[in-house]
N, C-alpha and C positions, 0 to 999 in steps of 0.2 A: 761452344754455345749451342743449346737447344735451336732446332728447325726442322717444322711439321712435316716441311718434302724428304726429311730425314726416314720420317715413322711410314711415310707412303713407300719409298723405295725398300723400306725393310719388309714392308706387306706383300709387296709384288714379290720380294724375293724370298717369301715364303717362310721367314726367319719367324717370325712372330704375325698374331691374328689381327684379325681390324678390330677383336674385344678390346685385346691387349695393347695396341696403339692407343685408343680412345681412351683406355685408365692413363694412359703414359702420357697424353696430351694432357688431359686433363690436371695430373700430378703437376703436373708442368707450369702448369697454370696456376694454381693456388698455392704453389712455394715461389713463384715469382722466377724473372727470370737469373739474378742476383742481387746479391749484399748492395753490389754498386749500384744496381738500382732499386733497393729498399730506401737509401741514403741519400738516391736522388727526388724522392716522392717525399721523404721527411724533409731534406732540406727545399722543396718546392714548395710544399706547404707553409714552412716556416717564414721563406721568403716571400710568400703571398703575404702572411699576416703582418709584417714588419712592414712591408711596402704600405701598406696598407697604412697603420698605424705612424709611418711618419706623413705621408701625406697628411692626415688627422692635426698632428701634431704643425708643421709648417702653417696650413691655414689658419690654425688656433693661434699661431701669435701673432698674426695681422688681422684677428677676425674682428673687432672694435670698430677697424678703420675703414672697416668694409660697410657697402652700403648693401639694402633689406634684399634687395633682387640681385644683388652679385653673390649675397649670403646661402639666397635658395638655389642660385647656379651650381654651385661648390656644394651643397650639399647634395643635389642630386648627383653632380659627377661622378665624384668614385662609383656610385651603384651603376650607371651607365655603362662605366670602363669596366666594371665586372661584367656586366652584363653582353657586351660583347667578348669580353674574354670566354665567355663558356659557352659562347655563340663561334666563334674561333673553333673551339673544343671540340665543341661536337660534330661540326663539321670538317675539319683536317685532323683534329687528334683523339679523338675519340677513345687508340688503342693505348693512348699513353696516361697511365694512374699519375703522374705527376700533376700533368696536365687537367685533370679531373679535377684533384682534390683538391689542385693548390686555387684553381680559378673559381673554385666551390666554396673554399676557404674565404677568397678574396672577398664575393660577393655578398656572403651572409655578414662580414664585417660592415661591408658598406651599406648593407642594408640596415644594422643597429644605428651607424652612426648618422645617417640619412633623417631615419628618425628622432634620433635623438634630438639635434639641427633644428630641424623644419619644427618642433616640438617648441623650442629653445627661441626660435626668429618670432616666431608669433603666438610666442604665449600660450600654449594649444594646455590644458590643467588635463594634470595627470602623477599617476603616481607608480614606482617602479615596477607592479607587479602587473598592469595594463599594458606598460612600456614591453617588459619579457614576452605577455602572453600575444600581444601584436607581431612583434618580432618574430617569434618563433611560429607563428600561423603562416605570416609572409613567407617563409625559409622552409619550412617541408616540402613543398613541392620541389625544390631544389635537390632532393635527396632522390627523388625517382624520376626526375631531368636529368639531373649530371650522371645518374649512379655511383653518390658520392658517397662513400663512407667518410669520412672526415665529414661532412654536411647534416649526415645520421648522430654521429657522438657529439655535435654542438647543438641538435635539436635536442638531446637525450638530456644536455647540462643544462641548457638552455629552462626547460619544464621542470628539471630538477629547482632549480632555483626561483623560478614560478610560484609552486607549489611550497616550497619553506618560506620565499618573502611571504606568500597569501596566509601562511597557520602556523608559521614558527615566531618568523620578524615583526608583526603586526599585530596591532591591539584596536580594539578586539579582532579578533584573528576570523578567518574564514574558512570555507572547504572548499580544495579547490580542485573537484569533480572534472575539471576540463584536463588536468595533468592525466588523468587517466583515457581519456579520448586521444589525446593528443599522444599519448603513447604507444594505443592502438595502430596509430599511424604510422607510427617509428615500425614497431616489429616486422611487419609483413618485410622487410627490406631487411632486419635481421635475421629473417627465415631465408631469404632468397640470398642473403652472403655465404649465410652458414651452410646452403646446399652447393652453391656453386663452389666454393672457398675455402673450404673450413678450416685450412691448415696456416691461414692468411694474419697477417700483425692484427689488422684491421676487424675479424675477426675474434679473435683475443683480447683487444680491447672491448667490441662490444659484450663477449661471456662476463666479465670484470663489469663493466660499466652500467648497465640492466639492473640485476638485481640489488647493486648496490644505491642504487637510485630506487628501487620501492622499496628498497629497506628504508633510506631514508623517507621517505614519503609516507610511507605507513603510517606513522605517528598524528599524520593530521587528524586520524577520523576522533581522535581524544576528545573525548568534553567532560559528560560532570563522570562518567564511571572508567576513570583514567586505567584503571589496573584492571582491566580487560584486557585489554589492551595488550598486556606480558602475552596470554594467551598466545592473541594472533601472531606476535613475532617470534612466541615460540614455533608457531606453526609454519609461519610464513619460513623460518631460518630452515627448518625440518625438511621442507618442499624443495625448499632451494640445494639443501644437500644433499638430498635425496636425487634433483638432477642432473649436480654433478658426480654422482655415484653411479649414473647410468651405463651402459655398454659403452657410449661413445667416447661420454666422457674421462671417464675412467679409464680407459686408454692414452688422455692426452698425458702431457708433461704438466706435474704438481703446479708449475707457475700459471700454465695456460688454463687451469681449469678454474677460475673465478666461482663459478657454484659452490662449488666443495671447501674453498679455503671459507669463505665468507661462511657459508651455511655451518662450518664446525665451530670457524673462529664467535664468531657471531654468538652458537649455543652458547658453548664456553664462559665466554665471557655476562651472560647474563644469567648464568646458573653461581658463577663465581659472585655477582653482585645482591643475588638473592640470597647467598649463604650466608647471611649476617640478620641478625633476629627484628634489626627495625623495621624491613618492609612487612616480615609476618606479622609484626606487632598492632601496625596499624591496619594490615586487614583486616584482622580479629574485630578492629573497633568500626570497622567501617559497617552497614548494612544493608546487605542487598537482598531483594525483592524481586523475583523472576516476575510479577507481571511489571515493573516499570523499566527494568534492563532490558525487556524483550525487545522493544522495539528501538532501544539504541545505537548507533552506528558501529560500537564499540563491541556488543553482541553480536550484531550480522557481519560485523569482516571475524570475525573469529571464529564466527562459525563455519560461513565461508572457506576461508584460509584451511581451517580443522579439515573440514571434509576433500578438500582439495590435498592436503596432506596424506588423509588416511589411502583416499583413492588411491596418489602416488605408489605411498607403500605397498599396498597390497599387488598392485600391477605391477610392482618390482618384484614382489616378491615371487609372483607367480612366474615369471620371465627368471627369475635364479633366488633359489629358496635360501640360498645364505647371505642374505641382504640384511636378514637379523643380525646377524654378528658385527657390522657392523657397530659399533659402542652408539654414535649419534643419532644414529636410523630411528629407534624407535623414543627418544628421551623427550618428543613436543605432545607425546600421548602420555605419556608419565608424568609429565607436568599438567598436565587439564587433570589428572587426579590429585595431584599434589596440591592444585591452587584451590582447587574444590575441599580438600581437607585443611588445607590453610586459612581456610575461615570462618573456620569453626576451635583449630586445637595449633600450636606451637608445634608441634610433633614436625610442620614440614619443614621447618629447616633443618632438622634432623637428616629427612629424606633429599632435599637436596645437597649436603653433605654428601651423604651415601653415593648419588648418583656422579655429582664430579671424583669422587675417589673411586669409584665402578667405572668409568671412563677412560678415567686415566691407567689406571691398572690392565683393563682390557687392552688400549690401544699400546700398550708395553709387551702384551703378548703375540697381538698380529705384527707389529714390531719384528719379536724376536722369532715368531714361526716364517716373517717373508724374508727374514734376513735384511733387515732396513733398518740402518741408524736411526734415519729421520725420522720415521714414526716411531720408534722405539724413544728417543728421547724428547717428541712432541709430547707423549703418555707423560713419560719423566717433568716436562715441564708442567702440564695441567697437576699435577699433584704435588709438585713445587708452588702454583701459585696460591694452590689450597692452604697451604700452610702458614705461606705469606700472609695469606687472610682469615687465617685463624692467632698469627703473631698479634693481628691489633683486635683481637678477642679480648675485652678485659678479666672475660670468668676464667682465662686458663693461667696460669702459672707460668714469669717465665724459665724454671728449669724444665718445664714439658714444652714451652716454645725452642731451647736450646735443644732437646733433643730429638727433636721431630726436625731441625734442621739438619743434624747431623745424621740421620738416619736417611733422609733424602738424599746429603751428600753421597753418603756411602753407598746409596741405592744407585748415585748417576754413576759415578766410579766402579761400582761392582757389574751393572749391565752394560757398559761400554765395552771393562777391561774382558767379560764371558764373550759379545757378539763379534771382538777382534779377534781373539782368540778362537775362538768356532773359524773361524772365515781362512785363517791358516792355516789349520789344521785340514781345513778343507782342499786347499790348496796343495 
């Protein structure tokens, strides 16, 4: 078992510096002290919210028989007993994350269901996306009270869902401008995990959870010039892989780096849904007018996004010039050309074509130059799904659908059977 008067007596005795202690403490720190107690902090949380939740439950099926002021007692209470729980916390356990997150966990439950309640007793008119953005105003401060991560990822869901009740789930739908403030709020606390931490569950969770919450949220700024729109998530995907293509990033383990998987998966996937001639079809017919898109919402986050992007790239690329090579790096600036020629001429589904088969082929080479299965057969797979969606192409033929499968096949078989075989030899 790690202990700090450990790294002091190795200082005095000259073994190592007080630099090298301070990384070692530090290490020490953001990998946790063990497994047993990662397993104690998830089963603390878990037991927070279940406790929690049957409470909930038990009073709910004698709540009929309860009278109006024993209904508003009970529903304050659970937020009370949280509330002294992380009153407890802070003052006797402060250094224990179980303790933290599980009683951080407790109280923002009992703070939805509190309202919920009192909502419910007296009739109070409202509707769910009032309900969330209440809720989760109450509960942020709790995140730089407790210093709670777990408090951080349920504010993060919490606005995520905000914001798709306000302009996804609702008609007529809304923009809900506040997800983005209320965001603002969240980061600062994933800037100060991510420095103190970085090597933390907690952590890892927030890289994954972040941008996968403005991905989805992105979509509200929609209205009448929807296919803008592709733009900015080209951009915005481009950004986001582009930061976890960074020094830091790129460093971690493939799972932990949420930027990177999302920002490729992400292109991928909406180069693959563009490859088919209906959405050009109906740009062609659609028509736009630079002065009435200018000032659309749909215009300014794209542009936005675009130049936020480009910035990105360029300051990577200056920091390490082979950032190009890359396949995904530069593909959200090739598409603002492509969708600019796509609306005018059929030509770009050609070009997007090209580009996942340029993709996929390249990332079969960094593949086969780092000696990596996994990117070698991720290449393999993005040019498998190409085909796949060229199978329900009715203009092709299918003996050229049969045999563009079995040229893939032979292509996964033949690069596996050369990169094993390299690797023995090497051996």
């Amino acid at each position: 078992m790690f202990r700090k008067n450990d790294l002091s007596e190795l200082v005095s005795a000259g073994i190592i510096t007080d630099t090298t202690a301070e990384k070692i403490h530090e290490y020490y720190i953001s990998k946790g002290e063990s497994s047993t107690n990662r397993l104690f902090i998830a089963f603390g949380i878990l037991g927070a919210i279940l406790v929690g939740l049957g409470i909930i439950l038990i009073v709910a099926h004698n709540w009929d028989e309860l009278s109006r002021s024993t209904k508003s007692i009970l529903a304050f209470l659970p937020m009370i007993v949280g509330q002294l729980f992380c009153a407890f916390t802070l003052v006797k356990k402060s250094e224990s994350v179980a303790w933290i997150e599980g009683s951080a966990a407790f109280l923002i439950f009992a703070v939805g269901a509190c309202i919920a309640l009192i909502s419910q007793i007296y009739n109070i008119p409202g509707d769910l996306s009032s309900f969330l953005l209440t809720w989760v105003i109450l509960c942020v401060p709790l995140i730089y009270v407790m210093k709670s991560s777990i408090a951080s990822l349920l504010c993060l869901i919490g606005i995520t869902a905000y914001a798709c009740q306000v302009s996804y789930w609702s008609y007529p739908s809304g923009k809900p401008y506040l997800y983005w403030l209320l965001l603002l709020t969240i980061l600062p606390y994933y800037y100060l995990l991510f420095k103190a931490k970085p090597l933390s569950n907690f952590t890892t969770f927030h890289n994954w959870a972040i941008p996968l919450s403005i991905v989805i949220t992105l979509g509200t700024f929609a209205t009448k010039y929807a296919e803008l729109m592709w733009i900015a998530y080209f951009s915005l995907l481009g950004t986001i892989y582009l930061i976890g293509n960074s020094t830091y990033f790129d460093q971690k383990k493939l799972r932990n780096n949420g930027y990177k998987i999302i920002g490729s998966l992400g292109t991928i996937i909406l180069l693959l849904y563009l490859s088919f001639n209906y959405f050009w079809d109906d740009l062609i017919s659609e028509s736009f007018y630079l002065s009435d898109i200018i000032k659309t919402p749909e215009f300014i986050v794209s542009v936005i996004i675009s130049l936020i992007g480009i910035a990105t790239l360029v300051w990577q690329y200056k920091q390490n010039s082979s950032i190009l090579i890359k396949p995904i790096a530069p593909i959200f600036l090739l598409f603002i050309l492509t969708f600019s020629i796509g609306i005018y001429s059929p030509i770009a589904v050609i070009l997007i074509n090209l580009f996942v088969f340029g993709i996929g082929i390249l990332t079969i080479r960094v593949g086969a130059n780092q000696d990596h299965l996994g990117i070698l057969n991720y290449g393999l797979l993005i040019i498998t799904a190409l085909v796949v969606c060229r199978f329900f192409d009715s203009q092709i033929s299918f003996v050229i659908r049969g045999l563009l499968f079995v040229l893939v096949g032979i292509g996964f078989f033949t690069a596996n059977y050369l990169m094993l075989k390299k690797r023995k030899t090497h051996e």
